[in-house]
DOKOLKE-739797 format. One record per residue (C-alpha): x, y, z. Coordinates in steps of 0.25 Angstrom, whole numbers. Layout:
// DOKOLKE-739797
+-------+-------+-------+
|    c1 |    c2 |    c3 |
+-------+-------+-------+
|     X |     Y |     Z |
...
+-------+-------+-------+
***
This chain:
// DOKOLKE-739797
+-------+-------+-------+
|    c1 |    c2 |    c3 |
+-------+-------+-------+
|   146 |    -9 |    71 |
|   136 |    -4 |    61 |
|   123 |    -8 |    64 |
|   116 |   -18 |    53 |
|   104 |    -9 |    50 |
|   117 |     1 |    48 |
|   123 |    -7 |    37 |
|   118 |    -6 |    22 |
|   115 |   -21 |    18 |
|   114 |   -28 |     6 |
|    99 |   -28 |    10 |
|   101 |   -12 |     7 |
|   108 |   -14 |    -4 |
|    97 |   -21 |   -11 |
|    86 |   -11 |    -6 |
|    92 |     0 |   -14 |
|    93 |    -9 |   -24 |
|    80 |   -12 |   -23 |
|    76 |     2 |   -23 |
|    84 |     7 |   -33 |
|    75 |    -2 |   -42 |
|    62 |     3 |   -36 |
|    68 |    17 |   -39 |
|    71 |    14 |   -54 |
|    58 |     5 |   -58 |
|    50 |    19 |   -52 |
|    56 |    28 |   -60 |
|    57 |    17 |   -73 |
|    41 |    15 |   -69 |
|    38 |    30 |   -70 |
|    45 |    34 |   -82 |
|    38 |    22 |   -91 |
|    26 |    26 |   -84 |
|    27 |    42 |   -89 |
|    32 |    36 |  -103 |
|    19 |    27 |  -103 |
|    11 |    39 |  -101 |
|    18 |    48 |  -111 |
|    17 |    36 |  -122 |
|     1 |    35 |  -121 |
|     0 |    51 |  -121 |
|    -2 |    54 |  -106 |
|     9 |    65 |  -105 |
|     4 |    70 |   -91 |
|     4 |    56 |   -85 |
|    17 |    56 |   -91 |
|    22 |    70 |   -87 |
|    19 |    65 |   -71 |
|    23 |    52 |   -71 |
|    39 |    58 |   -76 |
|    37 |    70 |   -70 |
|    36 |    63 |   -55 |
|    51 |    54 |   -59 |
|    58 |    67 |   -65 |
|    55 |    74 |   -51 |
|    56 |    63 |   -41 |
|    69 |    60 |   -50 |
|    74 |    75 |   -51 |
|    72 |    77 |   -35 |
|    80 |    66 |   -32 |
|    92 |    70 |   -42 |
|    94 |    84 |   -35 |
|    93 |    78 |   -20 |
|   102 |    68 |   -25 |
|   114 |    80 |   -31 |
|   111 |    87 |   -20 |
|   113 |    75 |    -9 |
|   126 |    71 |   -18 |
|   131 |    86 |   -20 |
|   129 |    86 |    -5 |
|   138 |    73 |    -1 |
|   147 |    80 |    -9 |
|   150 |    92 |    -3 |
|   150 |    84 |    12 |
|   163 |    81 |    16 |
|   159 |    72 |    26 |
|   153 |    62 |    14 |
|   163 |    67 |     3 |
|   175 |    71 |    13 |
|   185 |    70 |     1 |
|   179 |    82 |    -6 |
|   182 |    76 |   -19 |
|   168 |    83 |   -25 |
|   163 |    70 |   -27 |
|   152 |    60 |   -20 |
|   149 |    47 |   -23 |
|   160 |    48 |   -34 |
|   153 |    60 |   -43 |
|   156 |    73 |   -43 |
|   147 |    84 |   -44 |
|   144 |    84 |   -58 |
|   143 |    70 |   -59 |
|   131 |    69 |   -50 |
|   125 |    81 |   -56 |
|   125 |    75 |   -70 |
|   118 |    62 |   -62 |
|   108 |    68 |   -55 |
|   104 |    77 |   -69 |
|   102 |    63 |   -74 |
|    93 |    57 |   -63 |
|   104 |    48 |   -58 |
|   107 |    52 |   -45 |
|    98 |    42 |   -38 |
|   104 |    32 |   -46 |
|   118 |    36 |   -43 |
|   115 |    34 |   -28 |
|   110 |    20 |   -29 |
|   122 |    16 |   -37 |
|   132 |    21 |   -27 |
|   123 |    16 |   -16 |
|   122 |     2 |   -22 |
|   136 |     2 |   -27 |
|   139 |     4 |   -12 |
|   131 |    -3 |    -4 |
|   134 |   -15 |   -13 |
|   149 |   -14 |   -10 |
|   147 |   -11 |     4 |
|   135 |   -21 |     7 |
|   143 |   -34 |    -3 |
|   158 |   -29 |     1 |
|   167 |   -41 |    10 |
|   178 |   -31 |    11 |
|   181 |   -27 |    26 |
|   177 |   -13 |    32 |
|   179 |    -7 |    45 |
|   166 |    -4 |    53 |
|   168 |    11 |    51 |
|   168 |    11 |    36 |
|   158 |     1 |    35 |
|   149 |     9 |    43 |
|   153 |    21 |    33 |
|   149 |    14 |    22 |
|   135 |     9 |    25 |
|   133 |    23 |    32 |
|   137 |    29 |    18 |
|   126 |    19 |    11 |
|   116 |    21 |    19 |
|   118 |    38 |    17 |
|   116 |    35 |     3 |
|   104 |    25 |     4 |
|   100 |    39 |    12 |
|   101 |    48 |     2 |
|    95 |    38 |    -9 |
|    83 |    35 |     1 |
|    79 |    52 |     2 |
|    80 |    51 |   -12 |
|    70 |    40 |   -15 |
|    62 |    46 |    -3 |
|    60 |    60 |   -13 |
|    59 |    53 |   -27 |
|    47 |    44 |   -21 |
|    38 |    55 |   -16 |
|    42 |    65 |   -28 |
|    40 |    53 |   -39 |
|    34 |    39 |   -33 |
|    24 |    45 |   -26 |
|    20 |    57 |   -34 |
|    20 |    45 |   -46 |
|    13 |    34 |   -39 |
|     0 |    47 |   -35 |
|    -1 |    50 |   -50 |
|    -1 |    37 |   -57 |
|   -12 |    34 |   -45 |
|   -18 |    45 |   -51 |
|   -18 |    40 |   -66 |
|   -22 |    28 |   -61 |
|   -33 |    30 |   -54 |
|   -37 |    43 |   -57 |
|   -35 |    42 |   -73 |
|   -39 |    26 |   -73 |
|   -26 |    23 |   -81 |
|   -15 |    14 |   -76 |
|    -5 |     4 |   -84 |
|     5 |    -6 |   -78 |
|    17 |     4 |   -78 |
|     8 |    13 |   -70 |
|     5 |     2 |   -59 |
|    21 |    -1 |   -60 |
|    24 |    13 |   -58 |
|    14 |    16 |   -47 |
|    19 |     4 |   -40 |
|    34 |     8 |   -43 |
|    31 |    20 |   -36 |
|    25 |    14 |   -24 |
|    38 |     5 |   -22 |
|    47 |    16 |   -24 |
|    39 |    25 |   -12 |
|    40 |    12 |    -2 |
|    54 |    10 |    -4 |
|    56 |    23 |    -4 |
|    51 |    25 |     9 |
|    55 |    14 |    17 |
|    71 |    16 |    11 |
|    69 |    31 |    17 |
|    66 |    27 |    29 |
|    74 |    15 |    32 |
|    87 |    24 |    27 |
|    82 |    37 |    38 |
|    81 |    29 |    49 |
|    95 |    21 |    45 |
|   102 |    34 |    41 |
|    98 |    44 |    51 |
|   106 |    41 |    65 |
|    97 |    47 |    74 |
|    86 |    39 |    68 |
|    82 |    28 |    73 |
|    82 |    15 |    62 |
|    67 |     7 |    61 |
|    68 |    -7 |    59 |
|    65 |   -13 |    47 |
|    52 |   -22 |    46 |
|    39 |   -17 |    51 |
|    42 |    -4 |    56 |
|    47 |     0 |    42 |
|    36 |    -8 |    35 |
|    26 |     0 |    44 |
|    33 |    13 |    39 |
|    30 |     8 |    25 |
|    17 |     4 |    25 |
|    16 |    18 |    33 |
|    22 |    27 |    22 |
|    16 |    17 |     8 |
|     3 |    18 |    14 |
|     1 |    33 |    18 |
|    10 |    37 |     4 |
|     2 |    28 |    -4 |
|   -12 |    32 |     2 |
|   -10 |    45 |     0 |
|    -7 |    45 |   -14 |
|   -19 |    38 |   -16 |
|   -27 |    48 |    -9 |
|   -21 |    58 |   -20 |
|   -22 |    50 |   -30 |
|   -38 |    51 |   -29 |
|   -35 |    67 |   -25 |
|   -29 |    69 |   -39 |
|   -42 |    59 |   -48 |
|   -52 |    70 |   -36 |
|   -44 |    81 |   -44 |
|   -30 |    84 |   -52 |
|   -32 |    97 |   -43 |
|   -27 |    87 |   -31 |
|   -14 |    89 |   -35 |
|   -16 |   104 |   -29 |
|   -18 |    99 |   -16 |
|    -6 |    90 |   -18 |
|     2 |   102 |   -21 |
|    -3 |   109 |    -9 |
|     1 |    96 |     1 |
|    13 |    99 |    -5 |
|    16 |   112 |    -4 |
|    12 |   110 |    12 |
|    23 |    99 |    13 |
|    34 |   109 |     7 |
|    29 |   118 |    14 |
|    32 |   110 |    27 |
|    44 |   107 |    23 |
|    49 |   121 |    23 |
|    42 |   125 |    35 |
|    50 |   114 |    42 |
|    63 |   118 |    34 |
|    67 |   106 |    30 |
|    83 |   108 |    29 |
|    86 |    93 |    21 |
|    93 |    98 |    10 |
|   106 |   109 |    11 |
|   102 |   119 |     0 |
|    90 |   127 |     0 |
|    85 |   124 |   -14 |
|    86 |   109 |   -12 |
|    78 |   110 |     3 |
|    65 |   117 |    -6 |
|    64 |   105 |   -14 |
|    66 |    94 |    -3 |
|    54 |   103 |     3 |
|    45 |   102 |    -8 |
|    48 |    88 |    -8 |
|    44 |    86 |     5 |
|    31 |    93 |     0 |
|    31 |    80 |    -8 |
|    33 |    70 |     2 |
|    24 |    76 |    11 |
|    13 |    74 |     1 |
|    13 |    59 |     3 |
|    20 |    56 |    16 |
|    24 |    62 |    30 |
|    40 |    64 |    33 |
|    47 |    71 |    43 |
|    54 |    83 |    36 |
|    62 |    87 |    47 |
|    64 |    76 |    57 |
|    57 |    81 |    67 |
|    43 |    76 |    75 |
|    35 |    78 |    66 |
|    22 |    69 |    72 |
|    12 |    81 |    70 |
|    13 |    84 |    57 |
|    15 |    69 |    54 |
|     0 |    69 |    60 |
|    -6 |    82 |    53 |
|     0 |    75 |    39 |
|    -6 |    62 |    40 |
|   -19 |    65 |    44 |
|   -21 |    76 |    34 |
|   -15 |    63 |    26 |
|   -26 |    54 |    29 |
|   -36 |    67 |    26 |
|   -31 |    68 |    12 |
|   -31 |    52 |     9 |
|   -45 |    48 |    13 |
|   -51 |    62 |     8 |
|   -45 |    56 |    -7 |
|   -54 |    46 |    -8 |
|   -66 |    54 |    -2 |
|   -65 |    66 |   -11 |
|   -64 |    57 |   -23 |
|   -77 |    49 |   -19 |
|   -85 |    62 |   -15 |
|   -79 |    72 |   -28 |
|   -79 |    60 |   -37 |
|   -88 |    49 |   -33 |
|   -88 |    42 |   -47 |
|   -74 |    36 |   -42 |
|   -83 |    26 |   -34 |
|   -83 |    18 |   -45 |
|   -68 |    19 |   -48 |
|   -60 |     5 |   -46 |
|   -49 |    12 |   -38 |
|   -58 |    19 |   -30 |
|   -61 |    12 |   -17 |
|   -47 |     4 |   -18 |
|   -39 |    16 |   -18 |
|   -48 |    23 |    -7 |
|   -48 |    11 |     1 |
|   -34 |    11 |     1 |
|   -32 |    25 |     6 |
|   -40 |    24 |    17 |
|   -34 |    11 |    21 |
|   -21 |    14 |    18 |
|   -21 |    28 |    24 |
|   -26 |    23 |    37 |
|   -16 |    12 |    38 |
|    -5 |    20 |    34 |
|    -8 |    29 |    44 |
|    -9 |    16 |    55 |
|     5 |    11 |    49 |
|    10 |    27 |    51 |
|     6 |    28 |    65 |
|    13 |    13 |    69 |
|    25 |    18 |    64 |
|    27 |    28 |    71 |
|    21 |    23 |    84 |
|    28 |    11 |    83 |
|    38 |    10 |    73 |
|    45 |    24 |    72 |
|    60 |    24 |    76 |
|    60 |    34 |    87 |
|    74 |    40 |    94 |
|    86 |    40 |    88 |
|    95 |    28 |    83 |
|   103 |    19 |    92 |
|   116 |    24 |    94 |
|   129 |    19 |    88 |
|   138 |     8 |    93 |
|   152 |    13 |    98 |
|   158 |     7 |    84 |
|   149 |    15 |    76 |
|   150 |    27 |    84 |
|   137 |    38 |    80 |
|   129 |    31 |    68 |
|   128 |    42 |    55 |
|   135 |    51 |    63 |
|   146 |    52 |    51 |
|   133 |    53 |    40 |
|   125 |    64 |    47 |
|   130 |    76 |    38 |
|   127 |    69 |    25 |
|   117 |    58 |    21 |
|   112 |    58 |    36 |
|   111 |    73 |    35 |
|   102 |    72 |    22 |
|    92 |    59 |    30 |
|    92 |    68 |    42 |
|    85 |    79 |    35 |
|    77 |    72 |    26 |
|    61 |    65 |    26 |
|    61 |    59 |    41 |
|    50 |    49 |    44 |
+-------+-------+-------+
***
């Protein structure tokens, strides 16, 4: 029988819900923020704040297309060949991802099947039902990969630079502490919804349960993410120039990435910019690009990590000594140091004691191989993707 941590529950069903809401109030957040800055004249602030949603949007359109165009073409998901997926054709999901839907249309047709398979009475045999919820849970995938790549190209990116007007330029409004606050939701659920669909997607993964271990992960990723872009934060009031150094952290993570070859996407073009993307991520947070044992370089990272963080708030005090006095001063330094260190004691517990290790528990005889039937598709896609 299907396992219950197998099934896709109406608890689910309202996570995506709920995340679906976090997803829109960030975006509505954002967009009213840059139009509140274009309205009182500041048109950079302005510029930024939109230009951080147009990108994280537009990235997340083309991966979608591409993901859709993909299915499409796989007879093993669309074995009737009929030139449609999901019940659009080609130009049909051209014309909504051109629009900024395409992220949309997944969680109506995720929702819209969840809900009748999660609330339906009518009888089904173990096979289909197994098929169904194997077939929601590939879609949750997809949609979880998205979040994952409009969080680190918009919600972080955003949250850093209105850190930076904050405290940098000394203005801040209640929208601005609704944003930044948007934004801080949208990369915890972000985060936890990724990791929770990897290890319940991927067979030879074995599943963490829920409770403290993924609590611990949370606390690991929030406080190590969120420390950081403090640090840079403080980088960027030392000098605007910082952001050369950024792009230069950057460049080394693309960098990375190509010297690893990556091989997540199946064209060429497609497979540069999930690289440079990579480059993005790997400015805030450690992820396994290729699945493989990656402990050394996860140690290199994060101890040049904590270098950068405590050296923010030393070369502000030493470059700029007149932000002693500043209110956000010793609070913000405070916590960085603290929350560096504990994100690094919570990062160590989990994988010392938490990590999943091994592969999954095998199948019973009714179930035969688990996501034997999905690896050339969705589990395809998660296989080559961020691992943690």
């Amino acid at each position: 029988m299907l396992q219950t941590d197998s099934e896709f529950t109406k608890t689910r069903w309202i996570c995506t819900v709920i995340g679906l809401g976090f997803y829109l109030a960030d975006i509505v957040t954002d967009v009213g923020l840059a139009v509140k800055y274009f309205l009182v004249g500041n048109l950079v602030w302005a510029g930024l704040t939109l230009l951080f949603v147009v990108v994280g949007s537009a990235t997340t359109q083309v991966f979608s297309y591409t993901w859709y165009r993909d299915d499409m073409r796989n007879p093993l998901v669309n074995p009737d060949g009929d030139r449609l997926i999901s019940g659009m054709n080609r130009g049909g999901l051209i014309g909504l991802h051109v629009m900024q839907m395409g992220v949309f249309t997944r969680y109506y047709h995720l929702l819209k099947a969840g809900h009748k398979a999660v609330w339906s009475k009518s009888p089904e045999t173990v096979e289909f039902h197994r098929e169904v919820h194997l077939d929601l849970f590939g879609q949750a995938t997809d949609l979880s990969m998205l979040k994952l790549f409009e969080t680190f190209l918009e919600s972080v990116p955003q949250l850093l630079f209105q850190l930076y007007i904050l405290l940098g330029c000394g203005h801040k409004s209640i929208l601005q502490c609704i944003c930044m606050v948007g934004s801080f939701i949208n990369i915890a659920w972000a985060i936890v919804d990724y990791r929770r669909c990897l290890r319940r997607s991927l067979p030879q993964v074995q599943e963490m349960p829920s409770g403290l271990p993924t609590f611990v992960y949370l606390l690991y990723k929030l406080l190590t993410i969120t420390t950081h872009i403090l640090s840079l934060s403080l980088f960027l009031i030392l000098s605007p120039y910082s952001t050369l150094g950024m792009a230069v952290v950057w460049l080394a993570g693309t960098v990375w990435a190509h010297w690893v070859r990556t091989d997540f996407c199946t064209s060429r073009g497609l497979e540069r910019l999930y690289r440079i993307i990579v480059g993005v991520v790997l400015m805030f947070t450690f992820f396994n690009v290729k699945g493989q044992d990656t402990s050394w370089q996860m140690a290199v990272y994060y101890i040049l990590f904590a270098l950068v963080n405590f050296s923010g708030p030393l070369l502000l005090v030493l470059v700029r000594p007149e932000v002693n006095d500043a209110e956000y001063f010793w609070p913000v330094t405070l916590l960085i140091f603290g929350g560096t260190v504990l994100g690094l004691a919570f990062l160590l517990l989990y994988y010392t004691v938490y990590h999943p290790r091994g592969r999954s528990l095998q199948a019973d005889e009714v179930d035969g191989q688990m996501g034997q039937e999905r690896e050339p598709d969705t589990m395809l896609r998660m296989r080559n993707f961020l691992q943690l």
